[in-house]
C-alpha positions as CSV (number, residue, x, y, z in Angstrom):
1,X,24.2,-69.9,35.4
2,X,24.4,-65.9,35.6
3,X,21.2,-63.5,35.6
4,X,21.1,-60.1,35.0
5,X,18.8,-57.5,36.9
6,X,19.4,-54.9,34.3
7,X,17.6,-50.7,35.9
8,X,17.9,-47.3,34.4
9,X,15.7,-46.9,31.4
10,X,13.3,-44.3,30.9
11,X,11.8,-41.5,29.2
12,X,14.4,-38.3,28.6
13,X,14.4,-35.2,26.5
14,X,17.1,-35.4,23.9
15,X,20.2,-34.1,25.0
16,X,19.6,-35.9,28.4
17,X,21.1,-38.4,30.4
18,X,21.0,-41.6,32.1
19,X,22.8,-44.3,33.3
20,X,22.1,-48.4,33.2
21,X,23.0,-50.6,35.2
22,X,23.5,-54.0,34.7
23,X,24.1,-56.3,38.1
24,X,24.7,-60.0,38.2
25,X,24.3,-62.5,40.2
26,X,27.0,-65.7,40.7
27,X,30.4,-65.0,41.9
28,X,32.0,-65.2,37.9
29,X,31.4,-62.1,37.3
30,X,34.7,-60.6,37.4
31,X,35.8,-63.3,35.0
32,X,33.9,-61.9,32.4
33,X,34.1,-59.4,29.7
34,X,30.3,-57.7,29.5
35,X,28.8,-55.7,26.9
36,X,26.0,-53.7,26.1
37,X,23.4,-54.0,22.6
38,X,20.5,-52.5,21.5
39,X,16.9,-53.0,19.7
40,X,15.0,-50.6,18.1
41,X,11.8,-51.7,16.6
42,X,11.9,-53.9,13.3
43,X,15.7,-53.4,13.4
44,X,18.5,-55.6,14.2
45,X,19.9,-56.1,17.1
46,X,23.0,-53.6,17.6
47,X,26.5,-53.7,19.3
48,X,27.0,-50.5,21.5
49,X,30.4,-51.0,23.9
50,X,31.9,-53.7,25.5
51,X,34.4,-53.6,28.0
52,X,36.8,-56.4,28.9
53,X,37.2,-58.8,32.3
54,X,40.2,-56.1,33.9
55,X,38.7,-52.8,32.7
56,X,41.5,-52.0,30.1
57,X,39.9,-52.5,26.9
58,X,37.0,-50.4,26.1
59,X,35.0,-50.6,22.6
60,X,32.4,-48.4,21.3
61,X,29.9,-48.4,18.4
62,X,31.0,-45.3,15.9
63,X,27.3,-43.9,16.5
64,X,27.8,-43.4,20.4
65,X,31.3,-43.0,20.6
66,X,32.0,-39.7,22.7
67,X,28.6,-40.1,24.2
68,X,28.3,-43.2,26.0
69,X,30.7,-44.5,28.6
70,X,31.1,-47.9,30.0
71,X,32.4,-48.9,33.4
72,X,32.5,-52.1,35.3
73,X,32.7,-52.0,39.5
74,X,33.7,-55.8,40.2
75,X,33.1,-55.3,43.8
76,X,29.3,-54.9,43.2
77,X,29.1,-57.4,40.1
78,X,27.8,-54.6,38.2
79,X,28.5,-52.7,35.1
80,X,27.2,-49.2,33.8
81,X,26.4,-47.3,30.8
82,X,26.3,-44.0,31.2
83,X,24.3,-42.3,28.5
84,X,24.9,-38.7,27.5
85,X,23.7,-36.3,25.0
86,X,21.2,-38.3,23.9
87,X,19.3,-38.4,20.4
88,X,16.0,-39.9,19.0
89,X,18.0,-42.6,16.9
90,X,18.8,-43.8,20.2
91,X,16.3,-44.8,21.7
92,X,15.7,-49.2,21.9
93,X,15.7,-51.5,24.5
94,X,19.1,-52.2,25.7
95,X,20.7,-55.3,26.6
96,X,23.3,-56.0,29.1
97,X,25.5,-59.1,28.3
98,X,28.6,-61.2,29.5
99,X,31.4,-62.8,27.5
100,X,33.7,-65.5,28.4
101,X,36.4,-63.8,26.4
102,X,38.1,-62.3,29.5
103,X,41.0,-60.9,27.9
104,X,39.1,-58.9,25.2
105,X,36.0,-56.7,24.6
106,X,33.7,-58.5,21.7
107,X,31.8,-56.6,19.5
108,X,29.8,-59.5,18.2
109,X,26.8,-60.5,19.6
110,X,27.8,-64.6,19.2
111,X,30.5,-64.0,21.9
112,X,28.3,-63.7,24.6
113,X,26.7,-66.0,26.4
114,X,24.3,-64.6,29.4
115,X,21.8,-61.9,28.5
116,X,19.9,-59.3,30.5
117,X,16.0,-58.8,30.3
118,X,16.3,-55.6,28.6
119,X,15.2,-51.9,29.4
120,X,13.7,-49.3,27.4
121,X,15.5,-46.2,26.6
122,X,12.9,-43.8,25.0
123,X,14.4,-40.5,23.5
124,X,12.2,-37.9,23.2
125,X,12.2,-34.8,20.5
């Protein structure tokens, strides 16, 4: 079983930053491919970027792409989403997630199996 102690969220201005993080616990960590989604209220849950088991495939939702970055450190069984120039529309809770799909970076939500608590990212006008 993998868990998730998923930090970062907050209130920003838009046009801000922040970062999440997303640190796991078990040592299978660098087997997997992880991901991060999103919730807004009465919405749908929402793929944002996924990143693969070795760090060489990156994917990004078209509505963050150039603004968001994700990175993995295997060392400290964490992975990161930096947020940048951030808008209103973005704000949701986010949700850090692992696939077993080592090889690849999944964009659906059905590939992944372990799921973080959530935090809040609140974009402010």
């Amino acid at each position: 079983q993998v868990q998730f102690v998923e930090s970062g969220g907050g209130l920003v201005q838009e046009g801000g930053s922040l970062r999440l993080s997303c640190t796991a616990s078990g040592s299978i960590f660098n087997t997997m491919s992880m991901g991060w989604f999103r919730q807004a209220p009465g919405k749908e849950r929402q793929f944002v970027a996924s990143i693969s088991g070795n760090g060489g495939i990156t994917e990004y939702a078209d509505s963050v792409k150039g603004r968001f970055t994700i990175s993995r450190n295997d060392a400290k069984a964490t992975h990161y989403l930096q947020l940048s120039t951030l808008k209103p529309e973005d704000t949701a809770v986010y949700y850090c997630a692992a696939s077993l799909y080592y090889a690849d970076a999944p964009v659906m939500g059905d590939r992944y199996f372990y799921w973080g608590q959530g935090t809040q990212v609140t974009v402010a006008s």
